[in-house]
C-alpha positions in Angstrom: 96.8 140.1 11.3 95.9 137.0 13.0 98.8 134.8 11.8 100.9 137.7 12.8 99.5 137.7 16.4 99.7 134.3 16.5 103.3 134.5 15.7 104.3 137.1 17.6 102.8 135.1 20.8 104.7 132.0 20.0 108.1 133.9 19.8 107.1 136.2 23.3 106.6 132.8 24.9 110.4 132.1 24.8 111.2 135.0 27.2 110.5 132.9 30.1 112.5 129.9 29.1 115.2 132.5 29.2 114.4 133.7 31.9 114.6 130.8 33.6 118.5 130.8 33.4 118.6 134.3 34.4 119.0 133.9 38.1 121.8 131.2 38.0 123.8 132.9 35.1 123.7 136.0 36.8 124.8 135.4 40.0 127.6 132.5 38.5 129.0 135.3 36.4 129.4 137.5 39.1 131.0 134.8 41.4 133.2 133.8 38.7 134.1 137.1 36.2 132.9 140.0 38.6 129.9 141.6 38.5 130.5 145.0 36.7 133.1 143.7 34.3 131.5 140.8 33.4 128.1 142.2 32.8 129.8 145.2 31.1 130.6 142.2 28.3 127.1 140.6 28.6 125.2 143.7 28.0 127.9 144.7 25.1 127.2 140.5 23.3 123.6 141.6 24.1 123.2 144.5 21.8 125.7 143.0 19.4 123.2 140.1 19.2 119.3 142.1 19.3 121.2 144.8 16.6 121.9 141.6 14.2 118.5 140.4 14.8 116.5 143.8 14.9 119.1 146.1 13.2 120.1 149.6 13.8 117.0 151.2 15.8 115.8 154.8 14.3 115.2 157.3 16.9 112.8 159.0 15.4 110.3 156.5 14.8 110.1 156.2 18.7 107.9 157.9 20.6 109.2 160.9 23.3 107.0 159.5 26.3 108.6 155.6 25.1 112.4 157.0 24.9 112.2 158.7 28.0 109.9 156.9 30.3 109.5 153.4 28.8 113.2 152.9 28.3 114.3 154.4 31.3 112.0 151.7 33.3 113.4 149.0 31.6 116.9 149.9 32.8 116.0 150.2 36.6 114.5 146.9 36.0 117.9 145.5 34.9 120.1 147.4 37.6 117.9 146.3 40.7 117.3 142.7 39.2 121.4 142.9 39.2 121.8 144.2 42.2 119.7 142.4 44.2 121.5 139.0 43.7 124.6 140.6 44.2 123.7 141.3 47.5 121.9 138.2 47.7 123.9 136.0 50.4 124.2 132.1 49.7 122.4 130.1 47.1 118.8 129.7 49.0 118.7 133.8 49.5 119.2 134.2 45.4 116.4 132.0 44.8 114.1 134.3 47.2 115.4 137.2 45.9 114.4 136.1 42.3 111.0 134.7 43.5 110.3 138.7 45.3 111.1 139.7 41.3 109.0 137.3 40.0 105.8 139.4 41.1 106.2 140.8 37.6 104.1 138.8 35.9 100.7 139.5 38.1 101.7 142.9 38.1 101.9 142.9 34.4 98.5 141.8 34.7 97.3 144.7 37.2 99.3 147.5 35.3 97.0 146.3 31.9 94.1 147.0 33.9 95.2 150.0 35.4 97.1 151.4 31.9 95.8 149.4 28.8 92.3 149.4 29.9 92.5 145.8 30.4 89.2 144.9 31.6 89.4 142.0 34.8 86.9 140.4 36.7 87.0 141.2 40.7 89.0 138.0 41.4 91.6 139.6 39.9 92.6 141.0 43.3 92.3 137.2 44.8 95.4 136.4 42.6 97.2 138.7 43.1 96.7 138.1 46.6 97.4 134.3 46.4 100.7 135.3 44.5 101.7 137.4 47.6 100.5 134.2 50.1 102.8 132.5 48.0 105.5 135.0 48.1 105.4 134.9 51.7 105.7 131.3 51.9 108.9 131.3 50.0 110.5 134.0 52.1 109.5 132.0 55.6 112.5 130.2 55.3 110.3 126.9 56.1 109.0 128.0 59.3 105.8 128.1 57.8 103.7 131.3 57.1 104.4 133.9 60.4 104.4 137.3 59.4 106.4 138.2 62.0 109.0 136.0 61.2 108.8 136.5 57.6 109.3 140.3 58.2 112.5 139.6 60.3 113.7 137.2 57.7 113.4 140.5 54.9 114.8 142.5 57.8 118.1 140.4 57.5 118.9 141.9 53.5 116.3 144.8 53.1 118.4 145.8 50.2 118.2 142.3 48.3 114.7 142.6 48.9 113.4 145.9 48.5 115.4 145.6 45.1 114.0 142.5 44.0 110.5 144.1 44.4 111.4 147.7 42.6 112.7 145.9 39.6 109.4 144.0 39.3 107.0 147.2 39.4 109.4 148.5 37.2 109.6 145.5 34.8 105.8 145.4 35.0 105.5 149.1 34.2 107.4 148.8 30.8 105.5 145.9 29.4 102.6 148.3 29.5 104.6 151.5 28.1 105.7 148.8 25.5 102.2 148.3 24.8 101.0 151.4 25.1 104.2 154.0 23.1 105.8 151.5 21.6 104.8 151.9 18.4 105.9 148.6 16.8 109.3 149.6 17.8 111.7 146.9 19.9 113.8 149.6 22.1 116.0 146.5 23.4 119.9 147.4 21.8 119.3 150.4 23.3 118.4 149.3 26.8 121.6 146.8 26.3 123.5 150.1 25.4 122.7 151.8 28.5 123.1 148.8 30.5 126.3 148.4 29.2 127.8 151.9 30.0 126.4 151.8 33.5 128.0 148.7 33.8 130.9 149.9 32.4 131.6 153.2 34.4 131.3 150.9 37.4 134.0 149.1 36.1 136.3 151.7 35.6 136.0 153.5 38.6 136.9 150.6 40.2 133.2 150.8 42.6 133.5 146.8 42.8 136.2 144.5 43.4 136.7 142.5 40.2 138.8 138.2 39.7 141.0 137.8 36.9 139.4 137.2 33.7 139.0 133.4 32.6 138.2 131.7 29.9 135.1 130.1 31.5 134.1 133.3 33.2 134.3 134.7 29.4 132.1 131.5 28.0 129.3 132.6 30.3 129.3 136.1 29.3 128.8 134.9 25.8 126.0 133.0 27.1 124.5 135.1 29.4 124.2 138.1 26.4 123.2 135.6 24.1 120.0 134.6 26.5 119.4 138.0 28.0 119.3 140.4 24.5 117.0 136.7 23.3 114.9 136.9 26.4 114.3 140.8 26.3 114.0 140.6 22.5 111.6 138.2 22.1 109.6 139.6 24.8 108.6 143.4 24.1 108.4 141.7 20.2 105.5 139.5 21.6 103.9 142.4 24.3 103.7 144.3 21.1 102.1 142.6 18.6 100.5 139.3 20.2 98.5 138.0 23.0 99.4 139.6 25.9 97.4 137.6 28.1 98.6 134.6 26.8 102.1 135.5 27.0 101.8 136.6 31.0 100.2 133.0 31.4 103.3 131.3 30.0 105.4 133.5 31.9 104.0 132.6 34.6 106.1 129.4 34.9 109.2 131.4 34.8 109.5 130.8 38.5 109.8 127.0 38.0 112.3 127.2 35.9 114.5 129.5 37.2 114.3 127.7 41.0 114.7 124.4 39.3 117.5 125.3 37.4 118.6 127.8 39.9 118.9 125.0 42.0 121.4 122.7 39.8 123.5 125.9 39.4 124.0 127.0 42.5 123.9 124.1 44.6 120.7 125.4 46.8 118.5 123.2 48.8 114.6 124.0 48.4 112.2 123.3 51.5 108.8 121.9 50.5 107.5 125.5 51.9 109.7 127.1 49.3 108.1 124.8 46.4 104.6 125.4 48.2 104.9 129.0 47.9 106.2 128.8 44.3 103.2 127.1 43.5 101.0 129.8 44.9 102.9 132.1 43.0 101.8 130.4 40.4 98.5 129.8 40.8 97.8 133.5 41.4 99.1 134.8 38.7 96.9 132.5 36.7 94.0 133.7 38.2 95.1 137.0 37.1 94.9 135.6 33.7 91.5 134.2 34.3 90.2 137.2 35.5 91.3 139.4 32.2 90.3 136.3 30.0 87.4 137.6 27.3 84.5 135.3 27.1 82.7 134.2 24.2 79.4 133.9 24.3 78.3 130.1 23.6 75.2 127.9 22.9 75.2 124.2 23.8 79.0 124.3 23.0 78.8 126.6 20.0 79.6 130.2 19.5 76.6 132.3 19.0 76.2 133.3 15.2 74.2 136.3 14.5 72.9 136.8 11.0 72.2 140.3 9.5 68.9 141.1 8.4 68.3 142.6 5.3 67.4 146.1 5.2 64.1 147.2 4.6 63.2 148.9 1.2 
């Protein structure tokens, strides 16, 4: 059981690398192949690839409350994650916009306590708060933290924003369902299979202006389904059967990644506020760790060993 957590945690812990590329692949595909058509093909390379690695999922070993409010969540998560960097303007405003989606992972943390009887120290609610410091450092555009300002600057794109911040609850929300109804069960070619007829229907009724195919634009929706099914694969594997503590603390670096390479992809320049705030991000969500960390009870340096006393005669 414990090799099998231990496993299970390692394999979780490459969601975030994914994750890290999501931002840039996303909004490159849509700039390049169109947003419905091309992530009509990612989601379809997406299920292809979690059905090879899971196989064929049986219906009936899932749960009613997982197939019809876990799933469900999932898919908002993916549509207003989508969504928002489409109507994300320039480079620096994607970045933001993933950052405001990147509350998922302390909310993870707070939906634990709240769902999966987690238990959490009361500093839990200082991370959380320190995450949304942070948030609000990277959305001040580097005019420093003035909430004013900051509110005008969300009033620009409320959409982008208010997006961004639903998919995260919503992302959040499912890790716990997933824990909670999953049953052992990894729901992801389905999710892919929804995602991909949304998707599709959008496509065909023609709801968004779509450029000629290319080659390249085809490339990255190979990639992009290859690293998405991976990334949403690996994940709900690890949220089921490993340490889910352990695997919010790694993904807690997803923001990192995903500016840093974010930044290569899309050509964006990053103030030192924006880094600032990312670190508070951060920072927060760790203490949100740290405040649903079990403690073990230790004696100059060594665990407590208690010996059981023979019964009496």
């Amino acid at each position: 059981m414990l090799q099998e957590k231990n496993r299970a945690t390692l394999v979780g812990l490459l969601a975030p690398v994914c994750w890290g590329m999501s931002v840039g692949l996303i909004r490159s595909l849509e700039e390049v192949f169109g947003m419905a058509q091309g992530l009509t093909i990612c989601y379809v390379i997406g299920m292809l690839f979690t059905l090879f690695v899971f196989g064929i999922p049986h219906l009936s070993k899932y749960s009613k409350k997982y197939l019809f409010l876990g799933v469900p969540l999932s898919v908002i998560c993916s549509l207003c994650f989508t969504f928002s960097l489409q109507f994300s303007a320039g480079g620096r405003q994607t970045l933001e916009v993933g950052m405001v989606n990147y509350l998922w992972p302390s909310l993870t943390v707070i939906c634990a306590v709240l769902f999966n009887h987690q238990k959490a120290r009361w500093y839990v609610a200082v991370g959380f708060l320190f995450t949304l410091a942070g948030l609000g450092l990277v959305l001040a555009g580097g005019h420093g933290f003035h909430p004013l300002e900051i509110a005008g600057h969300i009033a620009e794109n409320p959409i982008a924003y208010g997006l961004a911040a639903l998919g995260a609850v919503a992302w959040s929300l499912f890790s716990s369902a997933s824990r909670a109804w999953g049953n052992g069960q990894n729901p992801t070619p389905i999710i892919f299979g929804l995602d991909a007829l949304i998707f599709a229907s959008i496509f065909i009724s023609g709801g968004l202006e779509a450029p000629a195919p290319t080659w390249n634009g085809f490339l990255l929706c190979v990639a992009g389904g290859c690293v998405f099914g991976g990334a949403y694969a690996v994940w709900t594997y690890g949220v089921q059967k490993g340490s889910m503590t352990i695997l919010a603390i790694g993904s807690y670096f997803t923001p990192v990644l995903s500016c840093l390479l974010g930044a290569l992809m899309l050509g964006a320049t990053l103030t030192l506020d924006f880094w600032q705030g990312v670190a508070l991000v951060v920072i927060g969500s760790f203490i949100c760790w740290m405040a649903t960390r079990e403690e073990k009870h230790v004696t100059h340096g060594r665990p407590i060993r208690f010996r059981r006393r023979a019964a009496a005669h």
